[in-house]
C-alpha positions in Angstrom: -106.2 -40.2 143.1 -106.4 -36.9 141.5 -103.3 -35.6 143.4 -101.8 -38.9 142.3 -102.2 -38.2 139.0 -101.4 -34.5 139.1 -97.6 -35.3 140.8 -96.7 -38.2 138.3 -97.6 -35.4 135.4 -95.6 -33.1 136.5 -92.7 -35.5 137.2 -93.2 -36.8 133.9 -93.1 -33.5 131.8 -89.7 -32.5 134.2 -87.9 -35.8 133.5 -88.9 -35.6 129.5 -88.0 -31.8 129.8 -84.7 -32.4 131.4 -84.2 -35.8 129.2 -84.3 -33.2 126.1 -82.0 -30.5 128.1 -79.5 -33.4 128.4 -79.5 -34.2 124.8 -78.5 -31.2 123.3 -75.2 -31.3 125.4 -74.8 -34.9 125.1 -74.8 -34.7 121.2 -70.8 -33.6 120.6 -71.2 -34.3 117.0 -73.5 -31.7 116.2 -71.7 -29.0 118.3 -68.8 -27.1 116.2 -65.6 -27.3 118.1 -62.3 -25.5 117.0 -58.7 -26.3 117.2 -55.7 -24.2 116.9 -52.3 -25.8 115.7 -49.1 -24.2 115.1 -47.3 -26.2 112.7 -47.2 -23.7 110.3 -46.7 -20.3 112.3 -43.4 -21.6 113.4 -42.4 -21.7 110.1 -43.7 -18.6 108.9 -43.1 -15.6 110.6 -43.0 -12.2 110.1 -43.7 -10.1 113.5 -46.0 -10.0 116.4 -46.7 -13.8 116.2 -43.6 -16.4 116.2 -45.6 -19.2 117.8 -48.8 -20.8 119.4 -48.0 -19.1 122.4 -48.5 -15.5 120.9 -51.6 -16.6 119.7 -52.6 -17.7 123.4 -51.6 -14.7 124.5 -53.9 -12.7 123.2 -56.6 -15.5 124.0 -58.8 -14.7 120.9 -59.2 -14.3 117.2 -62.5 -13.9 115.2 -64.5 -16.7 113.2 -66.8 -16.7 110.2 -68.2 -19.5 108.5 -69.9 -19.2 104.7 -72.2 -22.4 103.6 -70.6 -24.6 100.7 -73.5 -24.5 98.5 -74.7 -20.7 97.9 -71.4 -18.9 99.9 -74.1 -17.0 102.0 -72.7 -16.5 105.7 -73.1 -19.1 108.1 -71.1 -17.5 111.3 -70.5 -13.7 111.4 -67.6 -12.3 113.2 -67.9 -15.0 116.2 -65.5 -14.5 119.0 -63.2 -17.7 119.4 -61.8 -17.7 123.3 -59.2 -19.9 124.7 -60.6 -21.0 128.5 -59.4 -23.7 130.3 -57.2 -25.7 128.0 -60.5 -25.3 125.2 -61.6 -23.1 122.2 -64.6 -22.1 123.0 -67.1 -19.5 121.6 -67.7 -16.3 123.6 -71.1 -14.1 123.0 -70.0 -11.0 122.1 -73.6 -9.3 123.2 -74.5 -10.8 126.2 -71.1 -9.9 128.4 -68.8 -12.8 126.7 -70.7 -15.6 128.3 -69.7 -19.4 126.5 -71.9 -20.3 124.0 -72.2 -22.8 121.6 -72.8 -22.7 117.8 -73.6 -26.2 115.8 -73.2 -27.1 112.6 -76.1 -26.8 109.7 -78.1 -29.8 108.9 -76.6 -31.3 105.6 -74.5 -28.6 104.7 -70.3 -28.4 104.1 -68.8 -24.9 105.8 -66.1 -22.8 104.8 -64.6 -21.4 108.0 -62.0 -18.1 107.8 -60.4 -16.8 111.4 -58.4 -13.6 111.7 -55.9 -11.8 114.2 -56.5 -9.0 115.3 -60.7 -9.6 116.0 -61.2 -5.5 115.3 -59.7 -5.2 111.5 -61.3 -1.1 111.6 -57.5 0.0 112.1 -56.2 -2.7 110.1 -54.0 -2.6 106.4 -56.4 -5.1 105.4 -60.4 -4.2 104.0 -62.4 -6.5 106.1 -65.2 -5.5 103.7 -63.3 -7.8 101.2 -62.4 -11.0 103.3 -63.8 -13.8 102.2 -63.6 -17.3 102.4 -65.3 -19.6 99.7 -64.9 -22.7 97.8 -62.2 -20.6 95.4 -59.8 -20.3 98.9 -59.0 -16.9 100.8 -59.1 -13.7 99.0 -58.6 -10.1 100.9 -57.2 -6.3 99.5 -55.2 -4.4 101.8 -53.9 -0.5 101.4 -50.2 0.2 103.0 -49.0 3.2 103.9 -47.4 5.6 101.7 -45.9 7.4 104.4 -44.7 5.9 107.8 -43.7 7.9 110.8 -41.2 6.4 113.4 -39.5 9.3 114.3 -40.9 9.1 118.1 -41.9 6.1 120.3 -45.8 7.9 120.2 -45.8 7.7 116.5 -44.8 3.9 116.5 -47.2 2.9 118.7 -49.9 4.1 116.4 -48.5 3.4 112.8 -51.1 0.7 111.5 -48.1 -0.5 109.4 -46.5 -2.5 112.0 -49.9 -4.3 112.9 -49.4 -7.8 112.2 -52.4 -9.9 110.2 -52.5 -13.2 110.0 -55.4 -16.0 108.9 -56.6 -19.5 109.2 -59.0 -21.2 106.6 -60.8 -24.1 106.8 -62.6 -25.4 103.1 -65.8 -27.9 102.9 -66.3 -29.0 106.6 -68.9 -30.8 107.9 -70.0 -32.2 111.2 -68.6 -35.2 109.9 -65.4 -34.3 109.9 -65.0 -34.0 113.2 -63.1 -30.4 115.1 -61.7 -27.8 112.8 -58.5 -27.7 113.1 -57.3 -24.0 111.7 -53.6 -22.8 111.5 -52.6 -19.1 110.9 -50.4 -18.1 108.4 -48.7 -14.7 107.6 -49.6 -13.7 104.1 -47.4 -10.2 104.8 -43.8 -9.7 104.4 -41.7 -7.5 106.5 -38.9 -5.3 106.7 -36.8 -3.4 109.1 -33.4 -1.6 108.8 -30.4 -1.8 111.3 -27.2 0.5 111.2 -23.8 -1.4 110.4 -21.8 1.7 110.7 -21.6 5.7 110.4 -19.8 8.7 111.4 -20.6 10.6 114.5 -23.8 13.3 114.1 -24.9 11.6 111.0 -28.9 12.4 110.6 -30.8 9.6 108.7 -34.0 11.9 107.6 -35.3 9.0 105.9 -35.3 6.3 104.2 -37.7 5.1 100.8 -38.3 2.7 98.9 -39.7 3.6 95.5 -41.4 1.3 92.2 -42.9 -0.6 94.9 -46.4 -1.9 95.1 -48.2 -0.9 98.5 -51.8 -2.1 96.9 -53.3 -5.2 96.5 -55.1 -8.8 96.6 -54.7 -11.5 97.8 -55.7 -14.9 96.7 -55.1 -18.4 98.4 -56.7 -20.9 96.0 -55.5 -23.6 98.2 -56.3 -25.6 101.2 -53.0 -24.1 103.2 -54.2 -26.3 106.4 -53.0 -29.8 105.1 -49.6 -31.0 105.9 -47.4 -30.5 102.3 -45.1 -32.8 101.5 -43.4 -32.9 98.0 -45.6 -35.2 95.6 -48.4 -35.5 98.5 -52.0 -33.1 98.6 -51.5 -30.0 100.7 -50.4 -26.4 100.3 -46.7 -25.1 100.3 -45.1 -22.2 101.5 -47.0 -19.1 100.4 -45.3 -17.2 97.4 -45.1 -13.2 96.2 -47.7 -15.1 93.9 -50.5 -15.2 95.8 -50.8 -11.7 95.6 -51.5 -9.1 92.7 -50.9 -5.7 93.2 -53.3 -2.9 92.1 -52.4 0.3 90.6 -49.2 2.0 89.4 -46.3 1.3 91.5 -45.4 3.8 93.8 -43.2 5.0 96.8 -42.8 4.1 101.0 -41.5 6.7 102.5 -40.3 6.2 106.6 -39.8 8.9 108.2 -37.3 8.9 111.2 -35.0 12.0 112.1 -32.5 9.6 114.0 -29.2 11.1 115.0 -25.8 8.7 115.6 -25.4 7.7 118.2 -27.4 9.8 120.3 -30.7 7.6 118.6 -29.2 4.8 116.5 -25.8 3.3 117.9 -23.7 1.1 115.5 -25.5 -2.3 114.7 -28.3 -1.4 116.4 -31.9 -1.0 115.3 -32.8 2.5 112.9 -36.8 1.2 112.2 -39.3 -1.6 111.9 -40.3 -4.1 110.9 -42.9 -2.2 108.6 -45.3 -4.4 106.6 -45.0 -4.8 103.1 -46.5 -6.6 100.5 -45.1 -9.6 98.6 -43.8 -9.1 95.7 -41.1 -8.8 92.8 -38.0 -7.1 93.7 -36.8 -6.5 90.3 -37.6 -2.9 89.7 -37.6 -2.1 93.8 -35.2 0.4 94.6 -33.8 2.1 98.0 -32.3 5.6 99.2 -31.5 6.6 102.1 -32.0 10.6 102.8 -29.3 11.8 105.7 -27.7 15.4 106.6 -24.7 16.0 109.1 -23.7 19.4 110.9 -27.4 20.5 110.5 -26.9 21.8 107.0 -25.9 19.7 104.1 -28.8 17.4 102.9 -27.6 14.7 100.6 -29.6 11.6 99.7 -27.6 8.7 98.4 -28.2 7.4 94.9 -31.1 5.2 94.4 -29.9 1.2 94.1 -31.5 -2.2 93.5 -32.6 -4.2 95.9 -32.6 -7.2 93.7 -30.2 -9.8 94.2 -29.5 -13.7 93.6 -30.3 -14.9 97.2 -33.1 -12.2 97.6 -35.2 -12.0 94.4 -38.2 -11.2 96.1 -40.3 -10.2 99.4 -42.1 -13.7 100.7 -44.8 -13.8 102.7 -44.1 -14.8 106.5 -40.4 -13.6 106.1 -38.6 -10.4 107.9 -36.1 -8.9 105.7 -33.5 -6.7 107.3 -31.2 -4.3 105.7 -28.1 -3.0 106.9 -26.8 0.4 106.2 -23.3 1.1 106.1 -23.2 5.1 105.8 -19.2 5.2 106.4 -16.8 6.6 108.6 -16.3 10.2 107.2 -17.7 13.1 106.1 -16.2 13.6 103.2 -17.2 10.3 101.3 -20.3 8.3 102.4 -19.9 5.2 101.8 -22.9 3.0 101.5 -23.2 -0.6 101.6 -26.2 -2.6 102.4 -25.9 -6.5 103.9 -29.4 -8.6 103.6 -30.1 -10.6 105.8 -33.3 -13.4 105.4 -35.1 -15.8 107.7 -35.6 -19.1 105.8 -38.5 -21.5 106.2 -37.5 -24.7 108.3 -33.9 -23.6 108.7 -32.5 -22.8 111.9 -29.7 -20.1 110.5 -30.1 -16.9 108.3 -27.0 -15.6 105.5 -26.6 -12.8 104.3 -25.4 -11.2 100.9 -23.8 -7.8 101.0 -22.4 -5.8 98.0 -21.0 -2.4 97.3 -23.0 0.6 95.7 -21.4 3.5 93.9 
């Protein structure tokens, strides 16, 4: 009897054991689950990542989640994995085994993702990106100086490495998955030669009055569908960000010869990073030399122009140089050329500068 009594114990504290096991998996509602769309990343471009499929790609991006009420974090720096058709979390300790994370009792979520996972090379201060109630708000330091003169010193300019976020305000468990889509809050730029004489030297090219400091602030929900008259968030502006300091100068550095380095129509440099803003006091020259002793630099000219009024985040920007076809008189002649949100084409505007 006593045996009896012993077996039907233990069976009865391994079914009610594996009963609760069962539970926890069996309750979806309580488990966080994420979703990646690409609705807006289409339409907003500005380098490494066109479309979902960049983002799958790479196969992960980084997560935190701040509590509604008192902002204190929720999820810190939690690696989000594509396996199997599925988001899923990855334990960064414990070899990058799946794990689950669930959602607090009684309690809305903020949720902010980022690409690249490691921001300690990045242009943007992970010390200072935060989601709360008030939206998305990060600072981010570019470059003074930008070195492309050799395919070594490209690989390793931080300038060219591409940020971009999701956000996710006042979720609860309630709501179902959370759906994130990543946006480029940068601008870009890159130059391309329309034409030049034979052992023409571009040293360098600079932009000066330009801001290369600043923060950024997305007081919206940028994750809702926008329609005109309907809730949601538009394109992102030069608005959303304020720049810091004085302005100042970007100076790329490329020691490109013609044609032996840069061929007619082909690329001189970028795209380089840059942040969004005015172009209304934003002014280029272009530093070149030919038969290895005169050094000239061109005079400095607006970039400003009807079509072009400003650098918009998600947007490349090139520039082409016309440095002309003698030595005696350079001309110089720049055509812009701008990608356009949900339009298939691009135009360009081109004028002459004395």
């Amino acid at each position: 009897m006593k045996t009896r009594l012993l077996y039907f114990f233990i069976a009865s504290v391994c079914l009610s054991s594996c009963l609760k096991d069962d539970s926890i998996y069996d309750d979806k509602d309580e488990t966080i689950r994420i979703n990646v769309t690409d609705t807006r990343l289409i339409q907003t471009r500005a380098y490494l990542y066109d479309s979902y499929d960049d983002i799958l790609a790479g196969q992960d991006f980084s997560l935190d989640a701040y509590l509604t009420e008192d902002k204190s974090q929720y999820l810190n720096d939690v690696w989000v994995y594509y396996f199997l058709g599925n988001w899923r979390f990855r334990d960064v300790v414990n070899d990058g085994n799946l794990i689950d994370y669930y959602w607090p009792n009684g309690s809305k979520v903020n949720f902010l993702a980022h690409i690249p996972r490691d921001l300690s090379k990045s242009i943007v201060n992970p010390q200072n990106l935060h989601c709360g109630n008030d939206g998305v708000t990060f600072s981010c330091t570019l470059p003074s100086v930008i070195n492309d003169r050799t395919s070594d010193e490209r690989e390793i300019e931080n300038s060219r490495e591409e940020f971009i976020y999701a956000a996710r305000l006042n979720r609860g468990k309630e709501d179902g998955p959370v759906h994130l889509r990543f946006v480029h809050p940068f601008a870009a730029v890159r130059f391309r030669l329309m034409q030049s004489h034979r052992d023409l030297m571009i040293n360098h090219i600079k932009f000066s009055d330009i801001s290369t400091s600043g923060v950024f602030s997305d007081e919206n929900d940028t994750y809702e569908p926008y329609q005109a008259g309907e809730s949601g968030q538009p394109y992102l502006t030069y608005e959303d960000w304020k720049p810091e300091g004085e302005s100042g100068e970007m100076q790329i550095n490329l020691s490109k010869i013609v044609p032996d380095d840069v061929n007619y129509h082909s690329a001189i440099g970028g795209p380089y990073l840059v942040m969004p803003q005015s172009l209304e006091n934003v002014q280029l020259s272009v530093n070149y030399s030919w038969d290895k002793y005169q050094d000239k630099e061109s005079a400095k000219f607006s970039i400003f122009t009807d079509k072009v009024t400003a650098w918009q985040p998600g947007m490349i920007y090139t520039y082409y140089l016309d440095l002309g076809d003698n030595r005696e008189e350079i001309l110089f002649r720049v055509e812009v050329e701008e990608w356009i949100p949900g339009e298939e084409g691009e135009y360009e505007n081109s004028f002459d500068v004395n």
